[in-house]
N, C-alpha and C positions, 0 to 999 in steps of 0.2 A: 145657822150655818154662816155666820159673818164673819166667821174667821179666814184669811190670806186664799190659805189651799183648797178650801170649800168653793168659794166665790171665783179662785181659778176654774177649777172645775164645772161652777156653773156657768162660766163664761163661755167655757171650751164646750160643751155637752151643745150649748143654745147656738151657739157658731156653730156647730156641726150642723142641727137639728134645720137649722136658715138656708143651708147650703142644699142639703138635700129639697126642702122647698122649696128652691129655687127665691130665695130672698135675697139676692147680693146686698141690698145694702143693711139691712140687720147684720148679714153674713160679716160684713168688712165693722161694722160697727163694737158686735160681741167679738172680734179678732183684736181690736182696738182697747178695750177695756181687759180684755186677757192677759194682752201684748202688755200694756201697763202693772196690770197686776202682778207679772213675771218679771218684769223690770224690777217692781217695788221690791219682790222676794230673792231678787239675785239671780234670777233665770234667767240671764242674760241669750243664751240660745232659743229658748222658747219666744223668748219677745222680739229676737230676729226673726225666727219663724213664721211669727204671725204678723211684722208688717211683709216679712217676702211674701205670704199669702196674699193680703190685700192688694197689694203693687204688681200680682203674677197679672192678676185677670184684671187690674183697673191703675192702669202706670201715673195716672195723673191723679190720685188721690193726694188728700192733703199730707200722710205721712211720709210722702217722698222728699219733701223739703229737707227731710233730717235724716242725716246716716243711721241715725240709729231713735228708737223709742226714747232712751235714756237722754239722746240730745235735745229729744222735742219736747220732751218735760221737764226743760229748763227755757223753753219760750212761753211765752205770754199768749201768743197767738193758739197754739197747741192749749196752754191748760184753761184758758177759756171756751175752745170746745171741749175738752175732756169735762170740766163741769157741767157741762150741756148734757152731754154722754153720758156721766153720773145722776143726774140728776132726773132724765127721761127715764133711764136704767137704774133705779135703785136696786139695792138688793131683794127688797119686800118684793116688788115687782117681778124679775128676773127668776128668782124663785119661785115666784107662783107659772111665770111664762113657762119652766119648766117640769112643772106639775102639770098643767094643763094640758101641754106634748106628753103626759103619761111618762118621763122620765122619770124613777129613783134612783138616786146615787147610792143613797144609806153607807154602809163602810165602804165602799171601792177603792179608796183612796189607801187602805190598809193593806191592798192586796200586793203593791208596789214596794219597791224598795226605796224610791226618792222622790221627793216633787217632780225632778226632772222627768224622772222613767212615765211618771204617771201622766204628767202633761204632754208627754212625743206622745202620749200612745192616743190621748184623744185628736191630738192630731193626725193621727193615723199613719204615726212614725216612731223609730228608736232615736236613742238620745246617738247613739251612735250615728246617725246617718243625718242628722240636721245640716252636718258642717257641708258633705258633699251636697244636700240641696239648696246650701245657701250659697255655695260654688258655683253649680251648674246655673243658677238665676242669675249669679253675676256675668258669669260667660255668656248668657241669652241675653242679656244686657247690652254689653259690650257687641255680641254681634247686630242687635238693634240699633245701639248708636252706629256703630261702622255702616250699617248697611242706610242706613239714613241718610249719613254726611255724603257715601260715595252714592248716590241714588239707584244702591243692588237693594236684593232683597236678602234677608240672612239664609246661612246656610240650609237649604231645604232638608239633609238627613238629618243633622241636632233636632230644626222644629218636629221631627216625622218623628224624632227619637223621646222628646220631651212628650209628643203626644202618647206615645204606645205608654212612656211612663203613667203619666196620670188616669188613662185610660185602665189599666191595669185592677186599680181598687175596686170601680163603678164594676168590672167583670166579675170580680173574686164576691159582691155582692150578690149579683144579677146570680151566681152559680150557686150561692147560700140559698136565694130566696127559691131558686127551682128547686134544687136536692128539699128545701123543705117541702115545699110546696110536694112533689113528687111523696114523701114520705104519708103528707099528708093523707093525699088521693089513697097509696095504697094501704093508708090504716082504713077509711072506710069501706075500700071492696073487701075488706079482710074481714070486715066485721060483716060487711054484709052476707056474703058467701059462707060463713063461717057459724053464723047466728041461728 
């Protein structure tokens, strides 16, 4: 699987996989090597996507120096950690870190119609709505500098607003796993009762 969109995918799968762990910095790490991987393939949305992810929850990371993925793989500074990054993270590696979490990809990538669609969706987004979240981080930006230089705090309903947004997915989970969980419970009083 050391082809482009494979290795996107495994990047994206194992960023998720970290998040949910609770491993921010794997988490910002597998977003990094993504974010590159999508650059290299012309994803240019997706490899905003994923430095806006790093930089939501950790503003002083090193990808902030550069507007963009694309400009910091033209520094020196950047692609000598990215060898770092590649190098801790081989593909050999990464693959097996994803076998291990019990992930298979197997065809998934065929279910899609583009790199694009396929990598919003491990992101846990559409290709359509990158542009407004990379808008709304600008605007959370911009009210963090303002609210900085004039010593306010930024708008309390955007933050309150921004939270119910991300807070949103972790519910639509938390609702998966009871309705299964519930389905579960009632297959065995059904068998039990039933047997």
């Amino acid at each position: 699987m050391a082809d482009a969109e494979g290795m996107l995918g495994v990047y994206l799968h194992l960023a998720r996989a970290s998040k949910l762990r609770r491993q921010p910095l794997v988490h910002d790490k597998m977003l990094i090597l993504a974010g590159v991987r999508a650059e290299e393939m012309g994803l240019e949305p997706i490899s905003a996507l994923c430095r806006h992810r790093i930089l939501t929850h950790n503003a002083h990371h090193l990808v902030g120096q550069w507007p963009t993925l694309g400009a910091a793989l033209a520094d020196d500074q950047f692609q000598s950690y990215l060898k770092q990054l590649r190098r801790r993270f081989s593909p050999e590696k990464t693959e097996h870190m994803l076998h291990s979490l019990g992930i298979e990809m197997g065809r998934e990538r065929q279910a899609y119609f583009s790199d694009l669609e396929y990598a919003a969706s491990l992101l846990d987004t559409r290709p359509e709505m990158i542009a407004g979240i990379l808008a709304d981080g600008a605007a959370g930006s911009a009210d963090m500098a303002r609210a900085t230089t004039t010593g306010q705090t930024a708008d309390p309903s955007r933050r309150e607003e921004r939270s119910a947004r991300r807070a949103l997915p972790i519910l639509l989970v938390l609702t998966a796993l009871l309705l299964g969980l519930a389905a579960a419970v009632g297959t065995v009083i059904y068998q039990a009762v039933f047997r």
